[in-house]
C-alpha beads as a LAMMPS data file, in Angstrom:
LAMMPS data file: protein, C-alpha beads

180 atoms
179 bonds

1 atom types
1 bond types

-500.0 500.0 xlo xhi
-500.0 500.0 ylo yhi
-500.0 500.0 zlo zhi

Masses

1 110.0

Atoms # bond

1 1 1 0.000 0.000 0.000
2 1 1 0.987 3.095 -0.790
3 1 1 1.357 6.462 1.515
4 1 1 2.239 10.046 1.072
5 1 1 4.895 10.825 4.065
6 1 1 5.969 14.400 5.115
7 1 1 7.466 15.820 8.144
8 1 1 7.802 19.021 8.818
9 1 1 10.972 19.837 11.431
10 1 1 12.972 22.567 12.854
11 1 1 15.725 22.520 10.814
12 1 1 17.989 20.564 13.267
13 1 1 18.357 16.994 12.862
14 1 1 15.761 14.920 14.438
15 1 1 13.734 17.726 15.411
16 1 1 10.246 17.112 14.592
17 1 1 7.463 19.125 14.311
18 1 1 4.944 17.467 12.454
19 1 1 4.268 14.233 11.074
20 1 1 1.390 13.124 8.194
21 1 1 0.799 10.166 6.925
22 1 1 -1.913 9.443 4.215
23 1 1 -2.476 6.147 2.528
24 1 1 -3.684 6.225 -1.102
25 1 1 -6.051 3.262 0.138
26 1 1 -9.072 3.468 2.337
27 1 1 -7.328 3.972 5.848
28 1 1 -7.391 7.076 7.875
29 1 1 -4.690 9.665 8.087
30 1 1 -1.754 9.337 10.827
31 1 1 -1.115 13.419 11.771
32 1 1 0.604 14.332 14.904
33 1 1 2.163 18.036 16.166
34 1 1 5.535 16.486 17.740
35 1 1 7.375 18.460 20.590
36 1 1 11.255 18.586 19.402
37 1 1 13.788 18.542 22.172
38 1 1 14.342 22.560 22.425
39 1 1 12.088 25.010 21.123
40 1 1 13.868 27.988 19.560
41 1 1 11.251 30.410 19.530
42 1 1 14.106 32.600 16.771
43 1 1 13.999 29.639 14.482
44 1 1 13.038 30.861 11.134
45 1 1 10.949 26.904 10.734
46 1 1 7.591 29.194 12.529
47 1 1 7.753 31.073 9.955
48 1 1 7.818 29.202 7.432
49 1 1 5.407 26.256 8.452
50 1 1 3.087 28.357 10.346
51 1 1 3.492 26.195 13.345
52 1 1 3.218 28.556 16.614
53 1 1 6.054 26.743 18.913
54 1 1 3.342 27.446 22.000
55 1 1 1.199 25.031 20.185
56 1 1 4.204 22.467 20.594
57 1 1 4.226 22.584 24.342
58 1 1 1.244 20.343 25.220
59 1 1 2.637 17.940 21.604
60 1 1 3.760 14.393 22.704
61 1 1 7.641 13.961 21.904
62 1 1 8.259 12.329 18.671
63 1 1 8.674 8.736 20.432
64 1 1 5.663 8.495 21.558
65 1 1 4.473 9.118 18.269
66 1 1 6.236 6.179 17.334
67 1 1 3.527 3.613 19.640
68 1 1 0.513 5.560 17.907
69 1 1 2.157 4.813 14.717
70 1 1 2.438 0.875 15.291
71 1 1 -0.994 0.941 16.592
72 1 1 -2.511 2.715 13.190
73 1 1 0.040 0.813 10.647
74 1 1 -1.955 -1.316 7.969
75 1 1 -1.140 -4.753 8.570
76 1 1 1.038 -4.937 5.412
77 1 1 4.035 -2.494 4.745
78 1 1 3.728 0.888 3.430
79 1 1 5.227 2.165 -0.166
80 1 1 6.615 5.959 1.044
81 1 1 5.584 8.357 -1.590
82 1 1 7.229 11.876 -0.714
83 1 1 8.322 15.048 -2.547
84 1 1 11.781 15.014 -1.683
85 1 1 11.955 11.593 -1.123
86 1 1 15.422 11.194 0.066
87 1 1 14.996 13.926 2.830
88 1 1 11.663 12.653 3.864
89 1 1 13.593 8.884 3.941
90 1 1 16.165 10.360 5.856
91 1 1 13.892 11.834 8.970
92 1 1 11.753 8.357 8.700
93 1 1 15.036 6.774 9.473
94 1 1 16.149 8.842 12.134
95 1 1 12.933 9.220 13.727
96 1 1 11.813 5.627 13.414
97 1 1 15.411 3.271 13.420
98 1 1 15.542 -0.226 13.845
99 1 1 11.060 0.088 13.400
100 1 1 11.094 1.681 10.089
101 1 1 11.900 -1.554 8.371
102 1 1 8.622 -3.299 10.326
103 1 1 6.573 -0.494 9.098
104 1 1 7.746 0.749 5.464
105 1 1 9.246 -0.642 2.779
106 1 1 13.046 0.125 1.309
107 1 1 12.024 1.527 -1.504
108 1 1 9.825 5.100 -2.072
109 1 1 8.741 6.878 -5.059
110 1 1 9.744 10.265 -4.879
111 1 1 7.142 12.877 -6.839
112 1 1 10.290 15.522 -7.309
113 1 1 11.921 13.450 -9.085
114 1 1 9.793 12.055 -11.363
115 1 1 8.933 15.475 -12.458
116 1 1 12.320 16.175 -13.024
117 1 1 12.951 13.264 -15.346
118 1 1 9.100 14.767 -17.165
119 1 1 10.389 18.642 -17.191
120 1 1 14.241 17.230 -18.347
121 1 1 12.610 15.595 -21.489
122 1 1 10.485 18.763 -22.047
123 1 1 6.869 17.413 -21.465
124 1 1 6.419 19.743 -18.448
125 1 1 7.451 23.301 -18.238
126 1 1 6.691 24.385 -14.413
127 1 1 8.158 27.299 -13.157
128 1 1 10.326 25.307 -9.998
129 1 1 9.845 21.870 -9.069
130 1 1 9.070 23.071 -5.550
131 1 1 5.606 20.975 -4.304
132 1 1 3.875 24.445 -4.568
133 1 1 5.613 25.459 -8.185
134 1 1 4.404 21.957 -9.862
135 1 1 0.881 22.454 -7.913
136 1 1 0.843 25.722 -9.332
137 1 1 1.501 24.242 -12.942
138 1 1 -0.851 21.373 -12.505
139 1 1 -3.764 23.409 -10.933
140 1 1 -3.824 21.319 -7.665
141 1 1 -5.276 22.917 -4.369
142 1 1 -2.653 23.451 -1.805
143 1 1 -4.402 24.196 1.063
144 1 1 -1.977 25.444 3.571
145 1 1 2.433 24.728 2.339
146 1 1 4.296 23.669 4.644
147 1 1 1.830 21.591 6.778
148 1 1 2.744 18.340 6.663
149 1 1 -1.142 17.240 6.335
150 1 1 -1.702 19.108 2.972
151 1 1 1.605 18.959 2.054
152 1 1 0.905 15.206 1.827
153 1 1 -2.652 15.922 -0.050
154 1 1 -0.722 17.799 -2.878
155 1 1 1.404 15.000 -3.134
156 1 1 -0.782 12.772 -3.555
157 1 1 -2.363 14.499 -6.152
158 1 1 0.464 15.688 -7.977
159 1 1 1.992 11.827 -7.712
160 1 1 -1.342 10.402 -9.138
161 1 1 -1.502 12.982 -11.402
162 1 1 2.510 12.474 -13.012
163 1 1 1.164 8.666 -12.871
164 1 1 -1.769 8.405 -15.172
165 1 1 -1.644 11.474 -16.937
166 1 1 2.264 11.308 -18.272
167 1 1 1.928 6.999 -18.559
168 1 1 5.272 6.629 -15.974
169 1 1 3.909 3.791 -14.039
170 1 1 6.965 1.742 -15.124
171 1 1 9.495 4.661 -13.138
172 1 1 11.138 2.663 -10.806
173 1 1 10.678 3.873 -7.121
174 1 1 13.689 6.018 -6.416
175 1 1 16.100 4.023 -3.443
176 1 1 16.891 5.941 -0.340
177 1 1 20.108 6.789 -1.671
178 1 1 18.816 8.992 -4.418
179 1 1 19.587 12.410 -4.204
180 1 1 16.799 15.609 -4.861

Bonds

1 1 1 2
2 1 2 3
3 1 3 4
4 1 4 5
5 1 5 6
6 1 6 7
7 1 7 8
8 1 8 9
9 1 9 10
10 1 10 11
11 1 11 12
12 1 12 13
13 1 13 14
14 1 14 15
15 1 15 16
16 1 16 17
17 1 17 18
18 1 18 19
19 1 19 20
20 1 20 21
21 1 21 22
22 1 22 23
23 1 23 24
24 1 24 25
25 1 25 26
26 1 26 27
27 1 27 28
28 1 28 29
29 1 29 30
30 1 30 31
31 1 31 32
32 1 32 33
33 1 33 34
34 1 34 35
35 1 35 36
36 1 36 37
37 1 37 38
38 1 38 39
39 1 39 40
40 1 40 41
41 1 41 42
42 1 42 43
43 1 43 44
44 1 44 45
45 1 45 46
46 1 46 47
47 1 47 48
48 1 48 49
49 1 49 50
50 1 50 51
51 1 51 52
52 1 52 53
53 1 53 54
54 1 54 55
55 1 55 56
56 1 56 57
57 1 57 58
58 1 58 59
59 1 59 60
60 1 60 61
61 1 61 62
62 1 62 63
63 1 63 64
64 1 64 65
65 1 65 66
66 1 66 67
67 1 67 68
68 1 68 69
69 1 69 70
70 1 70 71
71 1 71 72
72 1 72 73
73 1 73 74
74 1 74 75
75 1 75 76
76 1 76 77
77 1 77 78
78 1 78 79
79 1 79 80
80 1 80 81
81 1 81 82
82 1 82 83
83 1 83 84
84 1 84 85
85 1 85 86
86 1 86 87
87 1 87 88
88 1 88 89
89 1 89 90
90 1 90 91
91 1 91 92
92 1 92 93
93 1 93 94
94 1 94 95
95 1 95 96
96 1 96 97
97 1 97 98
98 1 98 99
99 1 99 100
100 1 100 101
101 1 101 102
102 1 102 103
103 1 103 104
104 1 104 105
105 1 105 106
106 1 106 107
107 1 107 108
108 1 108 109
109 1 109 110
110 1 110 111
111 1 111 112
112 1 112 113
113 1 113 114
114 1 114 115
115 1 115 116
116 1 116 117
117 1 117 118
118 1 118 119
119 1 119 120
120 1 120 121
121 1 121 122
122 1 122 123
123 1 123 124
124 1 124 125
125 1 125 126
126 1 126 127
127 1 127 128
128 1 128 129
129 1 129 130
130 1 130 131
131 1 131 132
132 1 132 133
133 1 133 134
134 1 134 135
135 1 135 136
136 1 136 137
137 1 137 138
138 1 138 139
139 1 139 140
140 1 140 141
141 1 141 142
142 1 142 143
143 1 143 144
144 1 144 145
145 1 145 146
146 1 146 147
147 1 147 148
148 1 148 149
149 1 149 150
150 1 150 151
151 1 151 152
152 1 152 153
153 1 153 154
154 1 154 155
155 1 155 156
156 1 156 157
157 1 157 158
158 1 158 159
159 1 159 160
160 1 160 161
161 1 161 162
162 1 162 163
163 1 163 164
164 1 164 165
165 1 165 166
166 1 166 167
167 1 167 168
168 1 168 169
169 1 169 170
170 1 170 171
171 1 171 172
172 1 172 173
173 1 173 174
174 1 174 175
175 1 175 176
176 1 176 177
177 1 177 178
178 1 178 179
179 1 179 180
């Protein structure tokens, strides 16, 4: 089964903010506000994600997040679909360690990516290949960048979309070494 992941963070490593995950199958979200470690109330991440840090305060810490997450996993593993795959992959890993394997498979398809390899060949023309540039390009609602909830609705659009509407079924999912 497949699932859009995105974290949002504070810019330092293993700092967590938010979590979403959204399966493309009939199974209800998994969205969580995490409380990082410290809470620099100068970090230029509030502005940018919208998150207030007060809001963060009353947040369970990221590992607890981890026992809500095994309790909401689909039996079988999940496919990660992400934007920037390899940076999403890399805060999975961190976040999740030796229980990442249980939960996800090795392999994710990464949606910046694939519209690279579309815009490279010139059958796309977007502006960036930022999530909001392509959603832009592609008409798809955004709701609110930069929350991990809709950021992971646009992706699933925009990964459907690149999917049936460009015929690249056959891409293979880009490996956790694969750069953005």
């Amino acid at each position: 089964m497949k699932a859009v992941v995105d974290f949002e963070t504070t810019g330092l490593p293993g700092e967590i903010t938010q979590v979403a995950i959204v399966p493309f199958e009939d199974h209800t979200p998994f969205v969580y506000y995490s409380r990082p470690e410290t809470i620099d109330r100068e970090s230029r991440a509030w502005g940018i994600t919208g998150i207030d840090p007060d809001w963060l305060l009353t947040a369970l810490p990221a590992q607890d997040i981890v026992d809500r997450l095994i309790e909401w996993a689909p039996a079988q593993r999940l496919t990660p679909v992400a934007h920037n795959y390899p940076f999403e992959h890399s805060v999975l890993t961190s976040w999740l360690g030796n229980v990442k394997d249980q939960l996800f498979s090795h392999y994710g398809y990464c949606t910046f990516q694939m519209a690279a390899l579309l815009r490279e060949y010139g059958i796309i023309e977007p502006k960036n290949l930022k999530l909001g540039g392509l959603c832009e390009y592609f008409g798809i609602e955004t709701g609110k960048l930069h929350d991990a909830y809709y950021d992971c609705l646009a992706t699933k659009e925009l990964f459907e979309r690149l999917i049936h509407e460009y015929g690249i079924s056959t891409l293979p999912a880009a490996s956790h070494g694969a750069n953005a």
